[in-house]
N, CA, C and O of each residue as an XYZ file, in Angstrom:
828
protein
N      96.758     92.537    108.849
C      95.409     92.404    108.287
C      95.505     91.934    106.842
O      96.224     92.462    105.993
N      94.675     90.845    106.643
C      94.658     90.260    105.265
C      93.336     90.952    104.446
O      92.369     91.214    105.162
N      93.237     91.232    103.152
C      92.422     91.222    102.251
C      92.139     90.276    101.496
O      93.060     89.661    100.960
N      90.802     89.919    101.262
C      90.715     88.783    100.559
C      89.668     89.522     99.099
O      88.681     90.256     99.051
N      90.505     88.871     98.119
C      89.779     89.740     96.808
C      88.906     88.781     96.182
O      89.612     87.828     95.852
N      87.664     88.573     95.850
C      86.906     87.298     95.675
C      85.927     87.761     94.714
O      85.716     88.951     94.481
N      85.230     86.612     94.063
C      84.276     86.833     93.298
C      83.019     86.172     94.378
O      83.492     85.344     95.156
N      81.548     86.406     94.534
C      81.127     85.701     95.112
C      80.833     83.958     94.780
O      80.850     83.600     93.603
N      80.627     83.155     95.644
C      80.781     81.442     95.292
C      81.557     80.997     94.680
O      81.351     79.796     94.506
N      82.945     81.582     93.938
C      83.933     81.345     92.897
C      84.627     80.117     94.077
O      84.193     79.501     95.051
N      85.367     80.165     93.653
C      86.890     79.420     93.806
C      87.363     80.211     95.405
O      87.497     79.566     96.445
N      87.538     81.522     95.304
C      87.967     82.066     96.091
C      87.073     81.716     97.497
O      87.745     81.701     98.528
N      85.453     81.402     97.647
C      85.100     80.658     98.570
C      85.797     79.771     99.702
O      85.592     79.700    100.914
N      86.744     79.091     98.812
C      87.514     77.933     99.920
C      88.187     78.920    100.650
O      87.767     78.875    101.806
N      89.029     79.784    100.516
C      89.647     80.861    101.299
C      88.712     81.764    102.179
O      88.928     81.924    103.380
N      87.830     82.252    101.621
C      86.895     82.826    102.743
C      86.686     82.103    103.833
O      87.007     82.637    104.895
N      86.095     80.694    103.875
C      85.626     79.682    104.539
C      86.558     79.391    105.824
O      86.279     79.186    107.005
N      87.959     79.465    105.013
C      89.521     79.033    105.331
C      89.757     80.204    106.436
O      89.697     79.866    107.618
N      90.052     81.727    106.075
C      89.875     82.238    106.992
C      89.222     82.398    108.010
O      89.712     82.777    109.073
N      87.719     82.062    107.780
C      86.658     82.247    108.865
C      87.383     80.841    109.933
O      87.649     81.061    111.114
N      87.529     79.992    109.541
C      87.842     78.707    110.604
C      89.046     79.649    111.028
O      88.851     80.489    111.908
N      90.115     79.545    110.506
C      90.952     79.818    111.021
C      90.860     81.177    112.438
O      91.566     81.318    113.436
N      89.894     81.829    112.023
C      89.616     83.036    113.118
C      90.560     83.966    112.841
O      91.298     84.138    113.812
N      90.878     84.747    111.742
C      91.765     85.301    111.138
C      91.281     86.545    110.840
O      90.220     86.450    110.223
N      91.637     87.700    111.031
C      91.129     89.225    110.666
C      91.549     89.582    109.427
O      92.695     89.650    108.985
N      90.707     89.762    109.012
C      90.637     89.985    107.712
C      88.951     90.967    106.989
O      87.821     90.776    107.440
N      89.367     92.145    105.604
C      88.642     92.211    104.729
C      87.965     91.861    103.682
O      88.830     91.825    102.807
N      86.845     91.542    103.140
C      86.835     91.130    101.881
C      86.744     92.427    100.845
O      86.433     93.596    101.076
N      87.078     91.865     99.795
C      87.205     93.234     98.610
C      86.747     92.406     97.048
O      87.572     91.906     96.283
N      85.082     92.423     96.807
C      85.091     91.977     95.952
C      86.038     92.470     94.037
O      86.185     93.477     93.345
N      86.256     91.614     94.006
C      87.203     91.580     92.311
C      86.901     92.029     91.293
O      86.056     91.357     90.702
N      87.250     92.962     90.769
C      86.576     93.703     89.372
C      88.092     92.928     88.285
O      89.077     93.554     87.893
N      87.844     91.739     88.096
C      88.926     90.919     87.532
C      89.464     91.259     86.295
O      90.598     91.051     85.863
N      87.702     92.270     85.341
C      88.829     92.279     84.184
C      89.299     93.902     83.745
O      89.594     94.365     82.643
N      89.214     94.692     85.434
C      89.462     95.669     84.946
C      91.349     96.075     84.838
O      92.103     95.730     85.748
N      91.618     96.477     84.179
C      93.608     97.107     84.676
C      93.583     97.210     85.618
O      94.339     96.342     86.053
N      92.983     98.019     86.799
C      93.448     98.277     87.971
C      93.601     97.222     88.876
O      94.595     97.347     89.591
N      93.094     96.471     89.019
C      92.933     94.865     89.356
C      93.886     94.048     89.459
O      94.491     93.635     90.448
N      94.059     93.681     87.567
C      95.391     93.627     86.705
C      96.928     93.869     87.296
O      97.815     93.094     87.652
N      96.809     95.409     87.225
C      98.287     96.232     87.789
C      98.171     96.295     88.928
O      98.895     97.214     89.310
N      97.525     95.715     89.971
C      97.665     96.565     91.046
C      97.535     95.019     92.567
O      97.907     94.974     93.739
N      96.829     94.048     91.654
C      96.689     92.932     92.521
C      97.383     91.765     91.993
O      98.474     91.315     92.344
N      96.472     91.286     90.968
C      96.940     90.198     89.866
C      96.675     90.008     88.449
O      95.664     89.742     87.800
N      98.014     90.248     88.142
C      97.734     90.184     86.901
C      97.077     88.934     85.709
O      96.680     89.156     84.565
N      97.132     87.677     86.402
C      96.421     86.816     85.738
C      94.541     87.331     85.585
O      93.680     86.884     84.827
N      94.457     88.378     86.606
C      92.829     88.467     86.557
C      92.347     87.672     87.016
O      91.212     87.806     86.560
N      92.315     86.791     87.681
C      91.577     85.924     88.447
C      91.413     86.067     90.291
O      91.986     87.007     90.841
N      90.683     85.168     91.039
C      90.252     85.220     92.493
C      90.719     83.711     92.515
O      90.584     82.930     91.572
N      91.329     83.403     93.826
C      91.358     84.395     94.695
C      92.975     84.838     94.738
O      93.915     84.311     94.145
N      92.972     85.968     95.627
C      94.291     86.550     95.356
C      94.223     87.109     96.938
O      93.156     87.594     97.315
N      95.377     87.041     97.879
C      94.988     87.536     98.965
C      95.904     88.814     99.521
O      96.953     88.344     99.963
N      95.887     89.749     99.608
C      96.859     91.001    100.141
C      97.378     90.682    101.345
O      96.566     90.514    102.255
N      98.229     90.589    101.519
C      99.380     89.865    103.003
C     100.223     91.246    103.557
O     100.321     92.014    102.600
N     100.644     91.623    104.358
C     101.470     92.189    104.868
C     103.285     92.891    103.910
O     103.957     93.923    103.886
N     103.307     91.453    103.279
C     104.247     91.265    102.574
C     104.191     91.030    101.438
O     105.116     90.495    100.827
N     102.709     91.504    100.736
C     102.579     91.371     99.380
C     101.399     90.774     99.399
O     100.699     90.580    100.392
N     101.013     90.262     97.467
C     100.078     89.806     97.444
C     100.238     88.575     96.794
O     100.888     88.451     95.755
N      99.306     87.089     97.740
C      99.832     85.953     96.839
C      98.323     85.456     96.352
O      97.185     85.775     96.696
N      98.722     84.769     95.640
C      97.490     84.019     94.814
C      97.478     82.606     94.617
O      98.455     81.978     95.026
N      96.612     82.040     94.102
C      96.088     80.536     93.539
C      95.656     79.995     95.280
O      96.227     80.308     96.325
N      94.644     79.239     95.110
C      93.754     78.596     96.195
C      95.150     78.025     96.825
O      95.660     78.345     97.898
N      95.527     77.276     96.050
C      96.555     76.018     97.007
C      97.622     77.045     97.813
O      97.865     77.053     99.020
N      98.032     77.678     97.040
C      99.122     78.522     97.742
C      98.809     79.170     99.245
O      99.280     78.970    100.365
N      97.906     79.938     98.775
C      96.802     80.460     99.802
C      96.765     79.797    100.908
O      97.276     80.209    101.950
N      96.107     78.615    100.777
C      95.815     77.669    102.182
C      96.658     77.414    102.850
O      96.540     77.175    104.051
N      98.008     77.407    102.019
C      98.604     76.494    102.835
C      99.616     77.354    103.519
O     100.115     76.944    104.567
N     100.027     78.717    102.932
C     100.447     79.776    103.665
C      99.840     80.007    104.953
O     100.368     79.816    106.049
N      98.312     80.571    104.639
C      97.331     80.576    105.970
C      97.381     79.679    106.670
O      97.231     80.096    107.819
N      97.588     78.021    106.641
C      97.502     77.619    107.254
C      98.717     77.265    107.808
O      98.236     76.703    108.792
N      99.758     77.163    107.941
C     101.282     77.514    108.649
C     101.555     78.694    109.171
O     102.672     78.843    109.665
N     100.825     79.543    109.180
C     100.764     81.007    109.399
C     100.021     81.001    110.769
O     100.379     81.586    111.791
N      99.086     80.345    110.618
C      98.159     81.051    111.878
C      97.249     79.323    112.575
O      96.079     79.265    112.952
N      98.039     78.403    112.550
C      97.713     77.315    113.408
C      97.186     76.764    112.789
O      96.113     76.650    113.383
N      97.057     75.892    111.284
C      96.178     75.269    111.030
C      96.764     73.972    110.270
O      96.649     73.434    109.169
N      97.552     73.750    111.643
C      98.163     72.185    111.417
C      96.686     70.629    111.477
O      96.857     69.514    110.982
N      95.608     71.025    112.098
C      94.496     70.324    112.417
C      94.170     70.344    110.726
O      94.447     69.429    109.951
N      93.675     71.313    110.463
C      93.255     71.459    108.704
C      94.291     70.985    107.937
O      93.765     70.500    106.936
N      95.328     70.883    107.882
C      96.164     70.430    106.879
C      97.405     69.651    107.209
O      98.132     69.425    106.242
N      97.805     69.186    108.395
C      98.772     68.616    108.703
C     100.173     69.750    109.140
O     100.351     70.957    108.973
N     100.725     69.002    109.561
C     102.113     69.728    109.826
C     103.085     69.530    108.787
O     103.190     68.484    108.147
N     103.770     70.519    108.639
C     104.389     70.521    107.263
C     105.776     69.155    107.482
O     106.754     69.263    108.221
N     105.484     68.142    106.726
C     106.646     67.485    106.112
C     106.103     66.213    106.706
O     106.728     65.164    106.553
N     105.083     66.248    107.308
C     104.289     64.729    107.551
C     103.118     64.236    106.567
O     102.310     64.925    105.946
N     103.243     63.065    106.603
C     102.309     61.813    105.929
C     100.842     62.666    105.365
O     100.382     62.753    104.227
N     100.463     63.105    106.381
C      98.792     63.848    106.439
C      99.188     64.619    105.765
O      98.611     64.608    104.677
N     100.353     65.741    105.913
C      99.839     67.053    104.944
C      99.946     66.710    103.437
O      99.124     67.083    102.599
N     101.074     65.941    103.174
C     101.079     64.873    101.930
C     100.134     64.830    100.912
O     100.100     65.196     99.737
N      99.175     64.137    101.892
C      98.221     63.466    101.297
C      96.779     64.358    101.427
O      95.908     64.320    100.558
N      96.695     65.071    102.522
C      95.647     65.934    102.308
C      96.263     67.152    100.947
O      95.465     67.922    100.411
N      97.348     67.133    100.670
C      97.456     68.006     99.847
C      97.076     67.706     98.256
O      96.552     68.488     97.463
N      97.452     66.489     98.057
C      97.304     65.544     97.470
C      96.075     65.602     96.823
O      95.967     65.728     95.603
N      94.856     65.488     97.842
C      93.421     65.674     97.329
C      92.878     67.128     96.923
O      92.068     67.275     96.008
N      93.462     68.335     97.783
C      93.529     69.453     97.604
C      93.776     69.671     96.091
O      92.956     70.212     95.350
N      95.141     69.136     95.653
C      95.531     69.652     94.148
C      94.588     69.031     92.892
O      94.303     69.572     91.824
N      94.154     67.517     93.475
C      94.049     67.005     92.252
C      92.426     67.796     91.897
O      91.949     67.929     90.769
N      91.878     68.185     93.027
C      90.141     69.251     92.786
C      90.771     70.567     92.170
O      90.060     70.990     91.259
N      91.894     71.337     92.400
C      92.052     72.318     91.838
C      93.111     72.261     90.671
O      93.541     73.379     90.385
N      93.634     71.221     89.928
C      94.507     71.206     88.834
C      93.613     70.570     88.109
O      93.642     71.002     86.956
N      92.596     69.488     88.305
C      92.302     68.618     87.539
C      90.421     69.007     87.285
O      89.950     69.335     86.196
N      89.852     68.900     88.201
C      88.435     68.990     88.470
C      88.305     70.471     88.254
O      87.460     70.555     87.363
N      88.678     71.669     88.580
C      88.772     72.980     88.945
C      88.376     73.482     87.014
O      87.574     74.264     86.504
N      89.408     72.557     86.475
C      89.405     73.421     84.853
C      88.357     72.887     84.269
O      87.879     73.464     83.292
N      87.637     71.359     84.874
C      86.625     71.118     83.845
C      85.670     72.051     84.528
O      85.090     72.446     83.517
N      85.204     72.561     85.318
C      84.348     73.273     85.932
C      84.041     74.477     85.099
O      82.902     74.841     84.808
N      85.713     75.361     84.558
C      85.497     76.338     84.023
C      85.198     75.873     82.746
O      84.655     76.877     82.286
N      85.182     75.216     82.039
C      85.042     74.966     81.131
C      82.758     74.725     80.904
O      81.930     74.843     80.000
N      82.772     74.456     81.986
C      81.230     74.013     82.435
C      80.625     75.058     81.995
O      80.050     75.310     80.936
N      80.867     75.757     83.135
C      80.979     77.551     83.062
C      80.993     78.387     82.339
O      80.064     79.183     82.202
N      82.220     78.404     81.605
C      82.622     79.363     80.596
C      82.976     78.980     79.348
O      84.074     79.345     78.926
N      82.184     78.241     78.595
C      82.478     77.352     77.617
C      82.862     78.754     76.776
O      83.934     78.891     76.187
N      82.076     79.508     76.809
C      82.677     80.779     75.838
C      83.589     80.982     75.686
O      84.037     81.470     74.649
N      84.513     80.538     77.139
C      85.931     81.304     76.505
C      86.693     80.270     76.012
O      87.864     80.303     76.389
N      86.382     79.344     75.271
C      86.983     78.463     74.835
C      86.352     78.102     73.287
O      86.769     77.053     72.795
N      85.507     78.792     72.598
C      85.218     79.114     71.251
C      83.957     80.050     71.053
O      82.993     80.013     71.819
N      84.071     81.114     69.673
C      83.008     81.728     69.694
C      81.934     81.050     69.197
O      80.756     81.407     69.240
N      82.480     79.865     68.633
C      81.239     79.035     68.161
C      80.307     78.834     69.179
O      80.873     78.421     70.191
N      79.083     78.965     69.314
C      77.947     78.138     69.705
C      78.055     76.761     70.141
O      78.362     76.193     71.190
N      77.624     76.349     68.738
C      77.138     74.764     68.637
C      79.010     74.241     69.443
O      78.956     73.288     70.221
N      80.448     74.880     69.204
C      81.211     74.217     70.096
C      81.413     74.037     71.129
O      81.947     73.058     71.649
N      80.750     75.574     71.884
C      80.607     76.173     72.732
C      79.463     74.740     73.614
O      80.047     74.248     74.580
N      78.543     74.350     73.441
C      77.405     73.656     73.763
C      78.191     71.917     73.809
O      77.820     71.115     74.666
N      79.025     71.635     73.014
C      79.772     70.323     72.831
C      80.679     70.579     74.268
O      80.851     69.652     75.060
N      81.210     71.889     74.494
C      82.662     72.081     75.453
C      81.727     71.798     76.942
O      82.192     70.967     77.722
N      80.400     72.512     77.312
C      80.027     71.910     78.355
C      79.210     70.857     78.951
O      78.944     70.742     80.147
N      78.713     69.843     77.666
C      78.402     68.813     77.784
C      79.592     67.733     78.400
O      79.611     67.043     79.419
N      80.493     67.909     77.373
C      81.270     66.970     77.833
C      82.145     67.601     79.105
O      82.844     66.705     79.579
N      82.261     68.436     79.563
C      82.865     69.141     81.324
C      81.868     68.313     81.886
O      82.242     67.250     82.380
N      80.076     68.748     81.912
C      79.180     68.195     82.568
C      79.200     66.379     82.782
O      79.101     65.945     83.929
N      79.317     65.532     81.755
C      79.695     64.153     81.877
C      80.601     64.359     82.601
O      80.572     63.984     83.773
N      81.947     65.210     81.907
C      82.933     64.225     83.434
C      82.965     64.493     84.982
O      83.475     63.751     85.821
N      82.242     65.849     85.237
C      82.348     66.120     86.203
C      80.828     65.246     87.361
O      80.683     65.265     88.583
N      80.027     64.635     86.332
C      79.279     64.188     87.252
C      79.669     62.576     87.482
O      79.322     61.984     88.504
N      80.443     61.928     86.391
C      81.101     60.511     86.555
C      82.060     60.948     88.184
O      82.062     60.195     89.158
N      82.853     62.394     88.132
C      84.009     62.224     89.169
C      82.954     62.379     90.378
O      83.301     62.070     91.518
N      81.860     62.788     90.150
C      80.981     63.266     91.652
C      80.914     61.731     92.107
O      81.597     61.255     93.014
N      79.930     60.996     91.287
C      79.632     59.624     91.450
C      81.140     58.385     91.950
O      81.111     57.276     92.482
N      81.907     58.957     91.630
C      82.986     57.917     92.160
C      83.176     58.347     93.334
O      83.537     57.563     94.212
N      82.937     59.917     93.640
C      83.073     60.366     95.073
C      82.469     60.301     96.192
O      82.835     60.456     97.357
N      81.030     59.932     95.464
C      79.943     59.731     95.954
C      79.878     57.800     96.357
O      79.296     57.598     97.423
N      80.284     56.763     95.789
C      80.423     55.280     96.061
C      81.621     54.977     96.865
O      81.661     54.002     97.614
N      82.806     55.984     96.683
C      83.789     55.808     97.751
C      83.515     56.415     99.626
O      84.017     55.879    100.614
N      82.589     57.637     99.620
C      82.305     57.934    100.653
C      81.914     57.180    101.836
O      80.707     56.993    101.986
N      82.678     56.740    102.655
C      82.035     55.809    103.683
C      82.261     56.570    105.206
O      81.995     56.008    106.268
N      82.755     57.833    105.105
C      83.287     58.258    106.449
C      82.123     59.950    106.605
O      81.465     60.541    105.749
N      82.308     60.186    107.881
C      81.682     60.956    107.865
C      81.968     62.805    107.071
O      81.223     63.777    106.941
N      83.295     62.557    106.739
C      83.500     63.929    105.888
C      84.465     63.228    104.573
O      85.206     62.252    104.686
N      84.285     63.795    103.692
C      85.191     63.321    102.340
C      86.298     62.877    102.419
O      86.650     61.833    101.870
N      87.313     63.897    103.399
C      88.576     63.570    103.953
C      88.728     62.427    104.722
O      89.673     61.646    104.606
N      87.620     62.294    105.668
C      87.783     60.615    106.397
C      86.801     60.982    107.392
O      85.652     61.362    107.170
N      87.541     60.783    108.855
C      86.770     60.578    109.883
C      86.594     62.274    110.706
O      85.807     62.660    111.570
N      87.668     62.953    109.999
C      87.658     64.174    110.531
C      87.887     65.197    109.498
O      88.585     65.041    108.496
N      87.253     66.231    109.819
C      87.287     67.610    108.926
C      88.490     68.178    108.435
O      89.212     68.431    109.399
N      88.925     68.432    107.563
C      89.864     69.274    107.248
C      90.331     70.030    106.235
O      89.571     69.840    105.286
N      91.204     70.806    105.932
C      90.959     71.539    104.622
C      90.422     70.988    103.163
O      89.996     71.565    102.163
N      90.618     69.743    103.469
C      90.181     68.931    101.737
C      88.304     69.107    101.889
O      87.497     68.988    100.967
N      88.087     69.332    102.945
C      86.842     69.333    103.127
C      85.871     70.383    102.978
O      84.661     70.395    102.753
N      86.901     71.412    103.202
C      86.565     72.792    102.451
C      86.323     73.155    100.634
O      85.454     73.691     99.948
N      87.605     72.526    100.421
C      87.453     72.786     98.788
C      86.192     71.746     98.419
O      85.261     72.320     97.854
N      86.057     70.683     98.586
C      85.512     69.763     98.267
C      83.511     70.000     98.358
O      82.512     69.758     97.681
N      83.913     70.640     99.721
C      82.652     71.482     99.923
C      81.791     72.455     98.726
O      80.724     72.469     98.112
N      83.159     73.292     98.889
C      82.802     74.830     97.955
C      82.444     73.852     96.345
O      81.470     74.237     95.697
N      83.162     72.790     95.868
C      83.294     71.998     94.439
C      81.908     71.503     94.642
O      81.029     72.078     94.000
N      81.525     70.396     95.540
C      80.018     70.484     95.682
C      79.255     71.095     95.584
O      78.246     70.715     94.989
N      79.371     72.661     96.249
C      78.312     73.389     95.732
C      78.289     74.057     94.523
O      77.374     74.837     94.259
N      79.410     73.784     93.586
C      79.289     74.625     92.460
C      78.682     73.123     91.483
O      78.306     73.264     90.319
N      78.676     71.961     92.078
C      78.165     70.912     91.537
C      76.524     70.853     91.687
O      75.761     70.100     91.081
N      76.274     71.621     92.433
C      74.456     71.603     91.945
C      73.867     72.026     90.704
O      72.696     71.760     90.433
N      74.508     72.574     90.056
C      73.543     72.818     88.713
C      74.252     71.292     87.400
O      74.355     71.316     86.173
N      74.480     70.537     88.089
C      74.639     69.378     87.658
C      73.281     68.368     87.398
O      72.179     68.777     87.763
N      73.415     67.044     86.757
C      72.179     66.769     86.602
C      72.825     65.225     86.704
O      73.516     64.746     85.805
N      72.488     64.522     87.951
C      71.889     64.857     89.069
C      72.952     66.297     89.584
O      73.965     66.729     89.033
N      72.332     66.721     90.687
C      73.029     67.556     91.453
C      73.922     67.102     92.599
O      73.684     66.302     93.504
N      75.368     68.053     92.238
C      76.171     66.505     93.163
C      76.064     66.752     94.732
O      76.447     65.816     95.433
N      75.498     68.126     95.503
C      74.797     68.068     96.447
C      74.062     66.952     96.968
O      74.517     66.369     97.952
N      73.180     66.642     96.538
C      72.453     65.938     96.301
C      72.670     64.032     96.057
O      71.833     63.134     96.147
N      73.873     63.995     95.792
C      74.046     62.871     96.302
C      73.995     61.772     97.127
O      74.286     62.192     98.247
N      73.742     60.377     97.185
C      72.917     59.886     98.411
C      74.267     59.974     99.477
O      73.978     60.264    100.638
N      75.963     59.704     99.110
C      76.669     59.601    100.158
C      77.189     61.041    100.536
O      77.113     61.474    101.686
N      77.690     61.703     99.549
C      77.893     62.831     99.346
C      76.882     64.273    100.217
O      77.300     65.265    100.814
N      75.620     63.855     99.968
C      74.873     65.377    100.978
C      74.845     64.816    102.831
O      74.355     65.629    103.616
N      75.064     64.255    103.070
C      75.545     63.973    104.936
C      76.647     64.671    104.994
O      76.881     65.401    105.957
N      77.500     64.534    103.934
C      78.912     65.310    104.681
C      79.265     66.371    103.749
O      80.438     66.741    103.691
N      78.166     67.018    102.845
C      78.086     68.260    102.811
C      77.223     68.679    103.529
O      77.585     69.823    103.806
N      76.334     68.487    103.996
C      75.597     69.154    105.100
C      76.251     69.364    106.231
O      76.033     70.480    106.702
N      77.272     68.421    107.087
C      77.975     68.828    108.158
C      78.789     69.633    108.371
O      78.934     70.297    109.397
N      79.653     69.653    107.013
C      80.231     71.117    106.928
C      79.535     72.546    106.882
O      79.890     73.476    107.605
N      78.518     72.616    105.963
C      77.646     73.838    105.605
C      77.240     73.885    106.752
O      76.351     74.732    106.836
N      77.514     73.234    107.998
C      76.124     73.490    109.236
C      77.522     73.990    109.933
O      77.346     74.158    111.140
N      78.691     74.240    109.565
C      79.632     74.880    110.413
C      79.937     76.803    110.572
O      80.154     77.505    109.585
N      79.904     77.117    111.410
C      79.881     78.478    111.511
C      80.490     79.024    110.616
O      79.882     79.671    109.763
N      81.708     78.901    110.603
C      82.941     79.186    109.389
C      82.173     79.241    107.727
O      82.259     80.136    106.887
N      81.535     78.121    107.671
C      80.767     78.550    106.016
C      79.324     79.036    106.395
O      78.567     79.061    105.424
N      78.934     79.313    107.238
C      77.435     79.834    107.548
C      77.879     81.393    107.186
O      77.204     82.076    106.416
N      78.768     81.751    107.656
C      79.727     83.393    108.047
C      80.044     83.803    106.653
O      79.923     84.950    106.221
N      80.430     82.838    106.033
C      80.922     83.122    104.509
C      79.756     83.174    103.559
O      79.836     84.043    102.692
N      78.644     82.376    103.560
C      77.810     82.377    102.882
C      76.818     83.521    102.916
O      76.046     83.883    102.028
N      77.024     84.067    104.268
C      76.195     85.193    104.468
C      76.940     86.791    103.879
O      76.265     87.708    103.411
N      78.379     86.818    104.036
C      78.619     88.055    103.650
C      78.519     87.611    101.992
O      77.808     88.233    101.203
N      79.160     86.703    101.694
C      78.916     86.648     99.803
C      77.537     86.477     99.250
O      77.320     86.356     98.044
N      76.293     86.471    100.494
C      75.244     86.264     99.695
C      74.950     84.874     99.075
O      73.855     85.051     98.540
N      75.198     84.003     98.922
C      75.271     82.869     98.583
C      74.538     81.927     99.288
O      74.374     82.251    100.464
N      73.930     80.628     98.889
C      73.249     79.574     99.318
C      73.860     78.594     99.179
O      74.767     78.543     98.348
N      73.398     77.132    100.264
C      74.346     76.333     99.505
C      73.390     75.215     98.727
O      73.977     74.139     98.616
N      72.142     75.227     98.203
C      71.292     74.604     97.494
C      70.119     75.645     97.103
O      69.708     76.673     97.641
N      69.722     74.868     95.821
C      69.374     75.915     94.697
C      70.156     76.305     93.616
O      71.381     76.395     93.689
N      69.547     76.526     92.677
C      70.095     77.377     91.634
C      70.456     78.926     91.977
O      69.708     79.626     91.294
N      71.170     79.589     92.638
C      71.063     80.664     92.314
C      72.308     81.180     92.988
O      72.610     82.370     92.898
């Protein structure tokens, strides 16, 4: 039995989602991230998602997936390990969570990146520009019916969950003309219907 330690709509989302496809038994245990016990006892970086395994506890999204998914059949979602596809679906996987992932927090949490105000207000303007230039390139390249291509797969998850943390964007990257067809086909999948309901979460709107 896995635990999954999450904040709700965070990051840790793609893993909820991830398990639910996968059909995987599992708890959720929401994250009290900045308390010690948390800290000492799960992860010490303080962050979600972090998942309790049998054999310990591992963390960071990418790691996560791709454990789960060699673990429990989810060569369809991500390829088989040491071929072309997993490659390259991994490929898109990292560059949303190394590259896109930090301007987000930065969107977010400009606070923790000065007590100034007025810098504070400069730090998520400019996250907000770049992250809606990367929506829009994502959005003119889209020609297939899911982001990944012609078929669903884990890039389609993160990419998903990144979309929806892209609605309080301006435009909203939901909302995109190529971009909302193949976020809607995912969100209309059981696997994030299941997730959205225990975290409470929507996938349009502010809230």
């Amino acid at each position: 039995m896995y635990t999954l330690h999450y904040s709700p709509g965070s990051v840790s989302f793609v893993i909820h989602i991830l398990l639910e496809e996968l059909g995987v038994p599992f708890e959720l245990q929401k994250a009290e991230t900045k308390s010690a016990q948390y800290r000492a006892q799960v992860n010490p970086k303080g962050k979600v998602p972090a998942l309790t395994t049998p054999k310990g506890v591992i963390t960071e999204c990418v790691a996560i997936l791709e454990y789960l998914c060699d673990h429990h059949g989810g060569g369809r979602l991500l390829g088989e390990p040491g071929t072309w596809e997993r490659a390259r679906t991994l490929e898109r996987i990292a560059t949303m969570a190394t590259e896109m992932q930090p301007v987000f927090n930065r969107f977010f949490h400009a606070d923790d990146f000065s007590p100034d105000e007025a810098v504070q207000g400069g730090v998520k303007s400019h996250a907000a520009t770049k992250l809606v230039a990367w929506f829009r390139e994502q959005d003119a390249a889209l020609k297939t019916p899911y982001w990944s291509g012609d078929e669903f797969n884990a890039g389609d998850i993160f990419f998903t969950v990144m979309t929806r943390s892209g609605r309080w964007l301006d435009p909203p990257a939901n909302e995109m003309r190529n971009i909302r067809p193949a976020y809607e086909r995912v969100i209309a999948r059981p696997s994030f219907a299941r997730a959205m309901a225990r975290e409470g979460v929507k996938a349009f709107g502010r809230t």
